[in-house]
C-alpha positions in Angstrom: -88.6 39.9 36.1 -87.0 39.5 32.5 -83.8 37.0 32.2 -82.7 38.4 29.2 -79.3 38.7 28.1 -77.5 41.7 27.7 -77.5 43.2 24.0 -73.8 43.4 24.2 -73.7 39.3 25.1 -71.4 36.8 22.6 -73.5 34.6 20.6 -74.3 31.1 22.4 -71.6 28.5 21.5 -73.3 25.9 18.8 -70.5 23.8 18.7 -68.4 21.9 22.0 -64.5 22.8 21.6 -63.8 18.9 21.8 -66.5 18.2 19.3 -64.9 16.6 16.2 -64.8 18.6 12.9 -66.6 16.9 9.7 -63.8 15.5 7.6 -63.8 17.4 3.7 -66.5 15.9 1.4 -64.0 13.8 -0.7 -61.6 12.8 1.6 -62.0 8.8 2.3 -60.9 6.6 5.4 -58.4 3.8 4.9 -59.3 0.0 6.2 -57.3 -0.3 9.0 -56.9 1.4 12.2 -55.0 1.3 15.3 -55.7 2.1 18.8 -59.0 3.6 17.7 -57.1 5.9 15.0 -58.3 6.2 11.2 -55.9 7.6 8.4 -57.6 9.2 5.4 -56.2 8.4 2.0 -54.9 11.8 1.1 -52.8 12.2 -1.9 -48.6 13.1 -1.8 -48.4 16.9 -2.6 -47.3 17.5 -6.3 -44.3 18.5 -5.7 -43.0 15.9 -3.5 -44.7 13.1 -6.2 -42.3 14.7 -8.7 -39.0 14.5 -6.7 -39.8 10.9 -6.0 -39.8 10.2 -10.0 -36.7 12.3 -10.2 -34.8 10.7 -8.0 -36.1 7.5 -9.6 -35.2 8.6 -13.3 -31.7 9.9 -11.9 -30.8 6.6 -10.1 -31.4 4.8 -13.5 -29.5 7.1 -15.0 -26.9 6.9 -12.8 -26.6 2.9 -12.6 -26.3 2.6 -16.4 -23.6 5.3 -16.6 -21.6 3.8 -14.2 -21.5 0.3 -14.0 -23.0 -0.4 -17.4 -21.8 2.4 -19.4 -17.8 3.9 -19.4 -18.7 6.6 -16.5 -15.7 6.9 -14.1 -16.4 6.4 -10.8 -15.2 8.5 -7.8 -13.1 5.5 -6.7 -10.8 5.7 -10.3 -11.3 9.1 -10.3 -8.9 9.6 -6.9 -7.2 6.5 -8.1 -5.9 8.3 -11.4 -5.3 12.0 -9.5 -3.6 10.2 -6.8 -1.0 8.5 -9.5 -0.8 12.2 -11.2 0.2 12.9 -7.5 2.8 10.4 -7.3 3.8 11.2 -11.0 4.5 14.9 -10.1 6.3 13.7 -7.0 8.4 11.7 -9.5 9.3 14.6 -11.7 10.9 16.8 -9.0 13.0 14.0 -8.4 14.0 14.5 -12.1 16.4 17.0 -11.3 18.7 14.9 -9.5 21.3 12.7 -10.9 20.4 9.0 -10.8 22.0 7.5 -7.6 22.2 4.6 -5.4 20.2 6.9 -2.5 17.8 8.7 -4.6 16.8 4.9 -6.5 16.4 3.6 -3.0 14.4 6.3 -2.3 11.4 5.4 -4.6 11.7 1.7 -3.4 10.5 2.7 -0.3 7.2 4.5 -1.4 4.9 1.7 -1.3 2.6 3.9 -3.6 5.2 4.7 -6.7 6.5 0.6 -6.3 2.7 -0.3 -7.1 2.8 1.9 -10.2 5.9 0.4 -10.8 4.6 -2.8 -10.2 2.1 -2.3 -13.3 4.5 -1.3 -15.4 6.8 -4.8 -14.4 3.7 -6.7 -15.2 2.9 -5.4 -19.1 6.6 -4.8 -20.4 8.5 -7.4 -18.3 6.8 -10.4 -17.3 6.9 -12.0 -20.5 10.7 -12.4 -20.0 11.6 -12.0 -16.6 8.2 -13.4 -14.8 5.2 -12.1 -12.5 7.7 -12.6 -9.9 10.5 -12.0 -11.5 11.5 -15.5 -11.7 12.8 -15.5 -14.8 11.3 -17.4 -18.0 14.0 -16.5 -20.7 15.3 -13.7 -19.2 17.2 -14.2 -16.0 16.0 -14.9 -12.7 15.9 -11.5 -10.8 15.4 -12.6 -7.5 18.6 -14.5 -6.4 21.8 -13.2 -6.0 23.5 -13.4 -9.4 23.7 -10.8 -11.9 24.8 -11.0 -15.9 25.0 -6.9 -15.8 27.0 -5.4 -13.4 26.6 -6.3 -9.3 23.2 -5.5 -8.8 23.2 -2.2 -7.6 20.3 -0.3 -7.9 22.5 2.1 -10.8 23.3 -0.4 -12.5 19.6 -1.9 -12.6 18.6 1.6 -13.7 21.9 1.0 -16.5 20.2 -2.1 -18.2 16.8 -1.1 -18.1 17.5 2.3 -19.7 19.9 1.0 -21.9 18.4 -2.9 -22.6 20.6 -5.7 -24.1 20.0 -5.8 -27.7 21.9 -9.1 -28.3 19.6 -10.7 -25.5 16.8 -9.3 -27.1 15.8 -6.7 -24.5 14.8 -3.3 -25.7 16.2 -0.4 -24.1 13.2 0.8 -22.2 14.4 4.3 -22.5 12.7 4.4 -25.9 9.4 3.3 -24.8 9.1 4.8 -20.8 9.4 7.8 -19.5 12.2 9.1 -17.2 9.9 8.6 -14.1 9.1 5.3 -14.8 12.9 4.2 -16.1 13.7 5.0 -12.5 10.5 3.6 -10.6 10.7 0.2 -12.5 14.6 0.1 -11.9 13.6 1.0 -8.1 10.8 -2.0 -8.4 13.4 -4.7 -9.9 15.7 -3.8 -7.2 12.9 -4.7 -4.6 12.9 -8.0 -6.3 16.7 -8.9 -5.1 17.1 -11.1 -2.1 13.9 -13.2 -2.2 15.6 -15.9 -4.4 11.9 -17.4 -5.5 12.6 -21.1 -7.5 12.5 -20.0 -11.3 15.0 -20.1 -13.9 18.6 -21.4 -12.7 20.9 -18.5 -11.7 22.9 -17.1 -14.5 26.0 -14.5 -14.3 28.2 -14.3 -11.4 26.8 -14.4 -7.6 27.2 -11.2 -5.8 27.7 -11.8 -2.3 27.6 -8.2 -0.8 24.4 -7.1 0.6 22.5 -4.0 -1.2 
């Protein structure tokens, strides 16, 4: 009796499923393995190989225009749109007329008294002081006052209007209206903390502001 297979039979299977396939002609095994595991040294696709020298190129790039070169960083970047900010904020204020209220106003934004702050430190500290102390201009920080009685208007009056036989300029020729008013604000922040300096000048004012 014959045994032969059907015409219609699937070829024998040459190969076992589990059987491992024969690793491409140029690919070569690395030296180390673990837990019975080898890794073939294939190369990074093209495309990833030229990303990675991108990015590289880039970084450089990036590192010499910013901390080497005159790039400006995000940081100064908000820094300066956040003073525009406070600037604009400023100008509305412009409208009103200069007052006790509105002065003390801006001396309680923290924000516009830093600004002012600058402003204190590269037109006034050569007279008055980093603390307003005084050097040859008066102390501002005690309680007397060669100009008026230290109200905040009357801050704004001498800084706007200077003391020309004192040598002061009047600031009004140099600042803008904002900044008349935000320095004036600043100065008057300066009253009360009576920091050792010059020796008071001008007539005490006793009346709290």
């Amino acid at each position: 009796m014959s045994s032969a297979l059907p015409s219609n039979a699937p070829p024998a299977v040459e190969q076992s499923a589990t059987q491992e396939k024969e690793p491409p002609a140029t690919a070569q095994l690395l030296d180390h393995e673990y837990d019975g595991i080898l890794e073939y040294d294939n190369p990074m696709p093209g495309w990833w190989v030229m990303a990675f020298w991108l990015s590289v190129v880039f970084a450089i790039g990036y590192v010499f225009h910013y901390a080497v070169g005159s790039g400006v960083s995000v940081a100064d970047n908000y820094e300066t749109e956040m003073a525009a900010a406070r600037a604009e904020q400023s100008r509305h204020a412009l409208g009103e007329k200069v007052s006790e209220e509105g002065l003390a106003k801006l001396m309680q934004d923290q924000a516009l008294m830093q600004d002012a702050k600058t402003v204190f430190a590269q037109r006034c500290t050569p007279c008055h002081g980093e603390h307003g102390q005084g050097i040859i201009g008066p102390n501002l920080t005690d309680g007397h006052w060669i100009h008026g009685k230290g109200a905040l208007t009357d801050i704004f009056q001498t800084v706007s209007d200077g003391v020309a036989d004192k040598g002061m300029p009047a600031w009004k020729m140099q600042l803008t209206p904002v900044q008349l008013r935000e320095l004036a604000a600043f100065v008057g922040s300066l009253r009360g903390k009576n920091l050792p300096g010059k020796p008071p000048e001008g007539t005490l004012v006793t009346e709290a502001h």
